[in-house]
C-alpha positions in Angstrom: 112.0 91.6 105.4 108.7 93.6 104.8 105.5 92.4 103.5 102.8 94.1 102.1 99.4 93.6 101.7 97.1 95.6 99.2 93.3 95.9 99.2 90.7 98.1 98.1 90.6 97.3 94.8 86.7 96.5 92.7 84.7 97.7 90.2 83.9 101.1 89.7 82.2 103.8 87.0 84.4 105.9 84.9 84.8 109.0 87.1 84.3 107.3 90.3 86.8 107.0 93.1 88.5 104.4 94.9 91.3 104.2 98.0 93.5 101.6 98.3 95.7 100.5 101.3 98.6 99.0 101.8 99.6 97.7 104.9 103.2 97.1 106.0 104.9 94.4 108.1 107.8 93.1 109.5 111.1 95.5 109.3 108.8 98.5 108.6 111.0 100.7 110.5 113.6 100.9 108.3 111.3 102.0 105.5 112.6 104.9 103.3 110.1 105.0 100.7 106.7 103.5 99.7 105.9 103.4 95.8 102.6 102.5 94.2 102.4 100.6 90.6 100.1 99.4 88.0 100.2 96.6 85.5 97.8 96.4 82.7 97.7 92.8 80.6 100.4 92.9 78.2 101.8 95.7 79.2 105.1 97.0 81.7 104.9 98.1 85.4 104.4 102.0 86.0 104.8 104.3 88.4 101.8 106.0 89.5 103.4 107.5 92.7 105.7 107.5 95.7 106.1 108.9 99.6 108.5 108.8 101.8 108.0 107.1 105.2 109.3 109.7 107.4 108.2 113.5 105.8 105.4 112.8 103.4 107.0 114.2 100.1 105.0 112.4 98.0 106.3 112.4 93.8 103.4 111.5 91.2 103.7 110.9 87.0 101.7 113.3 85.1 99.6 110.8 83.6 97.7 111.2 87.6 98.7 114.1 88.7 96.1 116.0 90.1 93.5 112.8 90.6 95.5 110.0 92.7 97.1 111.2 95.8 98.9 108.6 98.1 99.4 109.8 101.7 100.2 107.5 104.7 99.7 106.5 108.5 102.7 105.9 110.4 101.2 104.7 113.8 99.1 101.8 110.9 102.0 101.2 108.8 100.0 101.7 106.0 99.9 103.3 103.2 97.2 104.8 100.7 96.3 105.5 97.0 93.3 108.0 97.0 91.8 107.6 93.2 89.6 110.2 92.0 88.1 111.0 88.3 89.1 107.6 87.4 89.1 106.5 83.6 89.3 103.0 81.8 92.6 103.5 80.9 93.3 103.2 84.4 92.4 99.6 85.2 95.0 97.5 86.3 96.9 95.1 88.9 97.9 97.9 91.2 101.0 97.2 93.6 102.6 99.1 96.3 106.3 98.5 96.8 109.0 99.1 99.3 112.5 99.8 99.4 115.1 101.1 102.5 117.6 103.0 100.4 117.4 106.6 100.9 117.9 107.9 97.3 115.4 109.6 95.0 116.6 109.5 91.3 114.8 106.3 90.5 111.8 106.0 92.8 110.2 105.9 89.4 111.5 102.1 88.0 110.0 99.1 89.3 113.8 97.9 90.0 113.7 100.7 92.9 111.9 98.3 94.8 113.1 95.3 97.0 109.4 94.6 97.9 106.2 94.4 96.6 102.4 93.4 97.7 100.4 90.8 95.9 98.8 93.4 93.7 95.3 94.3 93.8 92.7 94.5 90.7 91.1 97.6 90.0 88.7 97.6 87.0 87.3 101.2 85.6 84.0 100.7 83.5 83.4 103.2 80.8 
């Protein structure tokens, strides 16, 4: 089992940043990849980005490529989302995820996952 634990999230201005951690527990060493996700009401889960535990390559979805970049702390177990140039369109419950099989066609899909975090709200004002 691994839990995770989100925080970092608030209020901020449209083209403000944010960082948000995640912080990993329990069977973290058999970790192969850490994904982050975001829900907006009414809407799916999506992929905003991924990193593998033990070399960094970190995989990101155009739609923040070039503004969020996730990087991590091995000796913490955690795990974070650097936001930058954020826009309304990205509020959202944001998640991070886990999952210990070491494949990378799908790190995309929420199903990837075997765990997840409570989520954390981040709101973007315009």
């Amino acid at each position: 089992q691994v839990q995770l634990v989100e925080s970092g999230g608030g209020l901020v201005q449209a083209g403000g940043s944010l960082r948000l951690s995640c912080a990993a527990s329990g069977r973290t060493f058999s970790t192969y990849v850490m994904g982050w996700f975001r829900q907006a009401p009414g809407k799916e889960r999506k992929f905003v980005g991924s990193i593998t535990w033990t070399d960094g390559r970190a995989y990101y979805p155009d739609s923040v490529k070039g503004r969020f970049t996730i990087s991590r702390d091995n000796a913490k177990n955690t795990v974070y989302l650097q936001m930058n140039s954020l826009k309304p369109e990205d509020t959202a419950v944001y998640y991070c995820a886990a999952d210990q099989r070491t494949h990378d066609y799908d790190l995309g899909y929420p199903w990837r996952y075997e765990y997840w975090g409570q989520g954390t709200q981040v709101t973007v004002s315009s």
